[in-house]
N, C-alpha and C positions, 0 to 999 in steps of 0.2 A: 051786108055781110054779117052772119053769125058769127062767123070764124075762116079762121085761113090759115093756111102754113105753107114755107117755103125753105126748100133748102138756101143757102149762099152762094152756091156753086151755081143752081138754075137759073140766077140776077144779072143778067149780064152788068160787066165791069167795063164802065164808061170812062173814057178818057177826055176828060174836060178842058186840056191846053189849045183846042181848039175854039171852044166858047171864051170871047171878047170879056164876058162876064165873069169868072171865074177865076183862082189864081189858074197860074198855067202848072205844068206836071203833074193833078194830082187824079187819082182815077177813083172812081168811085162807085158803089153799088146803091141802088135805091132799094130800099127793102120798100118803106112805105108803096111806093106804085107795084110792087110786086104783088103786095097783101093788101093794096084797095085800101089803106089808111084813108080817113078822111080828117079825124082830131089831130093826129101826130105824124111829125116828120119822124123815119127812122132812115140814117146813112151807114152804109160804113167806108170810112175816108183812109186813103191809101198815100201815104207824104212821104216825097223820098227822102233823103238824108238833106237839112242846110235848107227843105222847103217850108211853107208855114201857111196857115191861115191867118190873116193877119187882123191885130186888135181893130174889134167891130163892136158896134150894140144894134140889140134891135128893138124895134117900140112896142110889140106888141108878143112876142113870142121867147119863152123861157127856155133857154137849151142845157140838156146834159150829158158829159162827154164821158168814154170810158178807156181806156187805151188798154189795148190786145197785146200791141208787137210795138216794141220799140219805149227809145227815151225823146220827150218832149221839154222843152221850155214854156211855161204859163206864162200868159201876161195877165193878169184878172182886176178887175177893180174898177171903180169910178177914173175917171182921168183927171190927177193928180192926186189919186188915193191908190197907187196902183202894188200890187204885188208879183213877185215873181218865183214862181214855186219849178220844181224840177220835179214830172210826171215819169211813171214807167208803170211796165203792167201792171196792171190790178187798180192803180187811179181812177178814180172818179172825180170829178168838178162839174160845177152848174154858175149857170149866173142867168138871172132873171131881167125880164127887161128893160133897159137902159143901161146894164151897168155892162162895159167894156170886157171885153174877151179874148185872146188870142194864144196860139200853140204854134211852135215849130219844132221842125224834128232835129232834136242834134243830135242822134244816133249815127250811126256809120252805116247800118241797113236802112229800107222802107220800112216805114212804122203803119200802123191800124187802129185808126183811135174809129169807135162805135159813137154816131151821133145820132139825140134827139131831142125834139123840140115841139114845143103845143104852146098855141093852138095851131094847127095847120093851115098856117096861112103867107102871102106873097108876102114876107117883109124882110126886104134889103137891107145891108148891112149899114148901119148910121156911123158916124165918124164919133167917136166919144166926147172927145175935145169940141165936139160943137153945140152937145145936148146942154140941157140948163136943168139944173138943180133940182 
């Protein structure tokens, strides 16, 4: 792939509460698979109100988040080094791999935080509290 481009509207918008995997309620759009990514994950995640991704880390891939719509709660940081900031549009935050991550939405609407992460690759979400130093 030289190049690609894709509108947001042509991506279909997936409903993930039925993947075991996943938290449940939240719907999301894959751009990467739309535009043939291979280095980078690019989402964009749709979390109703009082929903959340919940604090993860991963081993091998760097993620950074940007919220569109809505107020989020951050949980960021190492576990027991942890911070809690209050996102709203125009936010940006990253956390690289191993150190702990997590958003929920406490807005009163659906919120849209824009997700990505490199290198593109399978890595599951690690529990914080169990990584070592």
């Amino acid at each position: 792939m030289e190049y690609e481009y894709v509108h947001e509207d042509d991506v279909p918008r997936v409903d993930l509460s039925e993947n075991d995997d996943m938290p449940p309620d939240h719907d999301i759009r894959s751009i990467d698979e739309a535009l043939g990514l291979k280095n980078m994950r690019a989402k964009v995640w749709y979390i109703e109100p009082g929903d959340e991704i919940g604090y993860h880390a991963h081993s091998e891939q760097e993620e950074v988040f940007y919220v569109l719509e809505g107020t989020f709660s951050l949980k960021l940081g190492r576990s027991g080094e942890t911070e809690t900031v209050e996102a709203e549009p125009g936010t940006w935050w990253a956390a690289e791999p191993m150190v702990g991550h997590g958003h929920r939405n406490v807005g009163d609407e659906t919120g849209i935080v824009l997700a990505f992460g490199a290198p593109a690759v399978d890595d599951a979400g690690l529990n914080p509290q169990e990584l070592d130093e």
